[in-house]
C-alpha positions, 0 to 999 in steps of 0.5 A: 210498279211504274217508272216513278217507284222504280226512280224512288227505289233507285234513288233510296239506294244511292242515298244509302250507298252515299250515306253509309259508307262502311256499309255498302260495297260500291263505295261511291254513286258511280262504283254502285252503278258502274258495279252493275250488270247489264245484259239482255237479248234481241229476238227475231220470231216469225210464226206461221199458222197453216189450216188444212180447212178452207174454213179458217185464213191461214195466219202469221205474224213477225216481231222484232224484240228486245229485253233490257236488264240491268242491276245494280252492284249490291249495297248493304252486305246483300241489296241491289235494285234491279230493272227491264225493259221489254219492246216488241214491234212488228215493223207494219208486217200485220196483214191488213186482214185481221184474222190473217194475223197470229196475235198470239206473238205480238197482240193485235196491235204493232208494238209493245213497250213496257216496264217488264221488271223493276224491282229491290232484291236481297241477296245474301245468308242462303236467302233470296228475296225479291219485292217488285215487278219481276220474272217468276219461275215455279211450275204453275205460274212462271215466264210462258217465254214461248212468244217474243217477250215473257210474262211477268208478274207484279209479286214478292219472292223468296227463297231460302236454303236451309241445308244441301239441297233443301230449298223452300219457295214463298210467292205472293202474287198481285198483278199480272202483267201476260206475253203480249200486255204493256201493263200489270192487270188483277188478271190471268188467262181467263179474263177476255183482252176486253177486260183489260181495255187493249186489243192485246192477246190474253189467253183462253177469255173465259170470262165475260168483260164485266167479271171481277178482278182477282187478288192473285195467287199465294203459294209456297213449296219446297225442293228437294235435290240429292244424287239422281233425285229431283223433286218438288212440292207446292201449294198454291191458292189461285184466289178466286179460281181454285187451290192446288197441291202439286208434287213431281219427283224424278230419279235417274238411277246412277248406274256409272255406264253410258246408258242410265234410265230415269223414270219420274212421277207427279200428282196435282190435286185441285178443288174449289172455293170462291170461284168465279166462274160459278159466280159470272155462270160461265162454263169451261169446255161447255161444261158448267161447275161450282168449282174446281174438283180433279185429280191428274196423276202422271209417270214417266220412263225413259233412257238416255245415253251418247247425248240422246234419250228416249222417254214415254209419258202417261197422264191422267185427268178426272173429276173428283166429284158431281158438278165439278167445273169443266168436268173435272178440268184442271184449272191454270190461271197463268198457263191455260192456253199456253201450254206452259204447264209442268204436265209430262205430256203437254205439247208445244201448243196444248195438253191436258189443261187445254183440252179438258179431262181425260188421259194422254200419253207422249213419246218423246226423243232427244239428240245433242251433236256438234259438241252440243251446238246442235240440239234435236228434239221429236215428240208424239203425243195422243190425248183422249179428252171427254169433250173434245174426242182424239187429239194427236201432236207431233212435234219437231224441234231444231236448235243451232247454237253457233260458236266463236264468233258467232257465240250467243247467237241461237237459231230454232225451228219449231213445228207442230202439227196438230189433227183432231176434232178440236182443230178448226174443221176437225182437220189437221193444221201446221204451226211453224215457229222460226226463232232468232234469238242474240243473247248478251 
C-alpha cells in the first residue's frame, strides 16, 4: 500500500469523524489524532560470522534502526487507521569486501526506508479485523523479527472470539514485503533477490530470476486455550508452493507446587498442487520433486519451576510418498532460511526446514534472575538429515532488561556455534549477535 492510499484512508476517516459526530468517539479532527497512539523502538545490531575454514571470509555487518507506529484513536464505535514507518542504515560500516558483509541484517545496500505498515483495523463485538500492510503473527507466516526490522506483509486479517478461549483466525495474503526488502513483492523466500530487481537478502533464492510470481497464501485456524492447555490448529494454502495442515497442543499439568512439567506435541502435514518448483525443474536439497508430499511429527517434556525449566525436544521429517520434492522437505515459504518455524527443535540459525528430511532432537534450558531483569537461555540441538549428514547447534542466549530509569532499555546477546557437514568446509563456525533494542 503506498503513501498516497494511506493519505486516502486517512483522509475517509477525518471526513467521518467530522461528518458524524454522534458517532464517532474523537469528536473533532484533533481529539481523533491527538487520541492516537504513537510508539516504537530504536534498535542497534551488530552480527558477526566467524568461519573456522579459511575457505570462506569471516563477515558482519551493523545497523542502525528504527520502527514508527502510530494509530489513530478509534472512530465509528471500533475504527482506527493505523501506519509504520521502518529505516535501517548502516552508517558506511559495509567493509568494502562484499563477501565480508552479513547481508542477511541489513542487504547489501547501506540502508533501508519503508512503509512497513499502513493500514484500516476494526476493533470491536469480540472481532478484530485489519485490512492493509501489516504485521502478521500465525505459526507459518509472521514477523521473522530476528534481524534489525521484521517482515511484513500486504494482507486482510481477522480474528474472532466466539467463547472463553475459542479463537478463529482468517488471513489472506497478496504481497510480501521480507526483513531487508523497501518494498511488497508476489514473493517468498524462495524467489533469488534478483527476482525482485534490488540487491536486498531474500532468503534461500531457490528459484531462477525468471520464475512466476505468486498470489500468496490463504489460511485460517483456530486456538484453543483452558487451564494448562494451549493448542492451535491451522491450514494453509501457500499458492503455488504446497498445502498444509498444522496442529500443536501443549499442557503444563497444574500440580500447585513450585516444580510443574509440561510436555506438548505438533504434526504438520504438506502435499502439493500447483507448484513451481516442478514447473521452473528447480530442485531443493539437490533433490527434484513434482510437489511437496511430508509428514513431521514432534513432542516435547520438560519441567520447570524457581524461574527456570528443563525440556528436550524430538522432531521427525519424512517424505509421503515417490518423487516427493526435496526428498520429503518441508515447504515454508515465509520462514525457509529464517528459522523462524514453530518446529520444537528449530535452532537460532536452522532446523529441520533448512536442512532438508530427517529427525532432530533439542535439549534446551532456561533461567530468570533479578526479578526477571535477567533472562538466560542455552540449547543443544543435533539433526540428522538425509542430504546433509550430522549437524549439531548449541546455542546461548543472555538478555538484560534494565529497571528505573533505564526501563524499556534490553540489552542481548546471541551465540551460535554451528559444525557439521553442511557448514562451509564441514567445520564449525560462530555467529554472534549483539542487540540494542530502546522500546517506547
Amino acid at each position: 500500500m503506498k503513501i498516497r492510499q494511506l493519505i486516502g484512508i486517512a483522509a475517509a476517516a477525518a471526513i467521518l469523524t467530522t461528518a458524524i459526530p454522534s458517532a464517532v468517539r474523537a469528536a473533532t479532527l484533533t481529539d481523533f489524532l491527538a487520541g492516537g497512539k504513537f510508539d516504537g523502538q530504536l534498535r542497534s545490531y551488530y552480527f558477526r560470522r566467524d568461519y573456522a575454514t579459511p575457505l570462506v571470509p569471516n563477515a558482519s555487518s551493523f545497523a542502525l534502526a528504527g520502527i514508527f507506529n502510530y494509530r489513530t484513536a478509534q472512530f465509528l464505535d471500533g475504527f482506527s487507521v493505523g501506519a509504520s514507518y521502518f529505516t535501517a542504515n548502516a552508517l558506511g560500516t559495509h567493509e568494502t569486501n562484499p563477501a565480508r558483509v552479513d547481508t542477511t541484517l541489513i542487504g547489501a545496500a547501506n540502508s533501508i526506508n519503508a512503509l512497513g505498515q499502513a493500514f484500516l483495523q476494526y476493533d470491536g463485538h469480540r472481532a478484530l479485523v485489519r485490512i492493509g500492510d501489516q504485521l502478521v503473527e500465525t505459526p507459518w507466516a509472521g514477523p521473522s523479527d530476528g534481524r534489525v526490522l521484521p517482515a511484513t506483509y500486504q494482507a486482510a486479517y481477522g480474528k474472532f472470539a466466539p467463547a472463553a478461549g475459542v479463537t478463529l483466525h482468517l488471513l489472506r495474503i497478496l504481497r510480501y514485503k521480507g526483513r531487508t526488502a523497501d518494498d511488497y513483492f508476489r514473493d517468498n523466500n524462495y524467489y533469488p533477490p534478483t527476482w525482485r530487481g534490488d540487491a536486498s537478502y531474500g532468503g534461500l533464492g531457490n528459484l531462477p530470476s525468471g520464475a512466476p510470481g505468486t498470489a500468496g497464501t490463504l489460511a485460517f485456524g483456530a486456538d484453543y486455550q483452558h487451564g494448562g492447555l494451549k493448542s492451535t490448529a491451522w491450514y494453509y494454502d501457500f499458492y503455488d508452493f504446497a498445502h498444509m495442515l498444522y496442529g500443536q497442543g501443549d499442557y503444563a499439568l497444574p500440580l500447585h507446587c513450585p516444580v510443574e512439567p509440561f510436555a506438548g506435541a505438533q504434526v504438520v502435514r504438506e502435499w502439493g498442487g500447483s507448484n513451481v518448483f516442478a514447473q521452473t525443474g528447480t530442485k531443493l536439497f539437490g533433490q527434484p520433486g513434482t510437489a511437496a508430499d511430508n509428514l513431521t511429527m514432534g513432542l516435547s517434556l520438560g519441567v520447570k519451576g524457581y524461574g527456570a525449566s528443563l525440556s528436550l525436544a524430538y522432531d521427525r521429517m519424512r517424505s509421503q510418498g515417490a518423487g516427493a520434492l526435496g526428498g520429503g522437505a518441508l515447504i515454508s515459504p515465509y520462514t525457509a532460511s529464517f528459522s523462524t518455524d514453530p518446529l520444537y527443535t528449530s535452532s537460532m540459525i536452522r532446523g529441520l526446514v533448512e536442512l532438508g528430511p530427517g529427525s532432530a532432537w533439542k535439549l534446551m534450558a532456561t533461567a530468570d534472575a533479578l526479578g526477571k531483569r535477567l533472562q538466560l537461555m542455552a540449547s543443544f540441538a543435533q539433526y540428522r538429515t538425509a542430504f546433509d549428514g550430522n549437524d549439531t547447534e548449541a546455542y546461548f542466549d543472555v538478555i538484560y532488561l534494565p529497571d528505573g530509569w533505564f526501563k524499556g532499555l534490553s540489552l542481548r546477546n546471541r551465540l551460535e556455534i554451528g559444525n557439521g557437514r553442511v557448514n562451509p568446509g564441514r567445520q564449525h563456525f560462530l555467529y554472534n549477535r549483539i542487540q540494542l533494542v530502546y522500546s517506547f
